[in-house]
N, C-alpha and C positions, 0 to 999 in steps of 0.2 A: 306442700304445706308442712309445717314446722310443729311441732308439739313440746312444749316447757312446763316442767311440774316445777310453781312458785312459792319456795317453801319460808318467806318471808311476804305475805301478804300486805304490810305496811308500805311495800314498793311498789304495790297495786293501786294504792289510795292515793301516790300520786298522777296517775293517770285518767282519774274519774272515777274507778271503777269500786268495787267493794269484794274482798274476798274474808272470810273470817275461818275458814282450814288450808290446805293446802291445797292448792288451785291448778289447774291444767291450759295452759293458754296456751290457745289458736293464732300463729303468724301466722297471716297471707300472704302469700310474696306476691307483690305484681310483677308483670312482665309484659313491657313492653316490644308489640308487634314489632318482629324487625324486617324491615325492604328485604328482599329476596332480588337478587343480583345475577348477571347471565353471564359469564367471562370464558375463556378460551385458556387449555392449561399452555403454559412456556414450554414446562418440562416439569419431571418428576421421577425422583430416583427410587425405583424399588426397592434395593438394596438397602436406603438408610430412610427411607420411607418418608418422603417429604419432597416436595418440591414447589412450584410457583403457579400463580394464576395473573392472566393479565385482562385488566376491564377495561374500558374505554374513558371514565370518565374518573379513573382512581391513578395519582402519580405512584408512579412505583411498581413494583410486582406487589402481590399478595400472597405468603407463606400458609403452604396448606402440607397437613398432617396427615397422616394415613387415618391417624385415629379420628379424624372431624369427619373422612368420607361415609357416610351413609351408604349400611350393607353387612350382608354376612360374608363371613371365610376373608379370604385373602381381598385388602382393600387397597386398590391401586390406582392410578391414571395415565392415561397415555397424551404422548405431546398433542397438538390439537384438536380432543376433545371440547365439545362445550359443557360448560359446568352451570352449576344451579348454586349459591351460599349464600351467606350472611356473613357481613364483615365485622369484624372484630379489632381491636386494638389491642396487636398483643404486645412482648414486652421490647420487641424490636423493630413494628410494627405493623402493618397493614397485616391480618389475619384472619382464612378465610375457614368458615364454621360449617355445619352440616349442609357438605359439598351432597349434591346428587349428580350425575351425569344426565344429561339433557340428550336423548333419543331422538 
């Protein structure tokens, strides 16, 4: 949730609404539920923390980040692990999001 102190309330009046001091508006952000996906790591470099995931029904590998893995201390993956995310589009593409390890 978002909090904005509106210190021109005439830009309130075009939205429906009525403010006549300075006003505190409530954004909602919604967020759409995302598919939760099962895939197998390629590989994954400790050292420079990142490496690949690959799913069956996605072209490509999927670029995952130490920082998306779900966990305390030191976050890593090892080659054929099965993983648990939510995919993303990132800026080079196919990008996997809070990785859990699948036990």
């Amino acid at each position: 949730m978002k909090l904005s102190l509106l210190k021109n309330p005439e830009r309130l009046l075009l939205s429906g609404a009525y403010c006549f001091t300075n006003c505190i508006i409530i954004h909602k952000e919604e967020h759409a539920v995302q598919e939760r996906l099962t895939g197998k790591v390629k590989w994954f470099n400790t050292t420079k923390g990142f490496g690949f995931i690959q799913h069956e029904s996605v072209n490509g590998d999927i670029f995952v980040h130490y920082t998306m893995i779900r966990g305390e201390g030191f976050r890593t993956l090892q080659e054929g692990q099965d993983v648990e995310f939510t995919l993303a589009e990132g800026s080079n593409g196919n990008q996997a999001n809070d990785v859990i390890v699948v036990t």
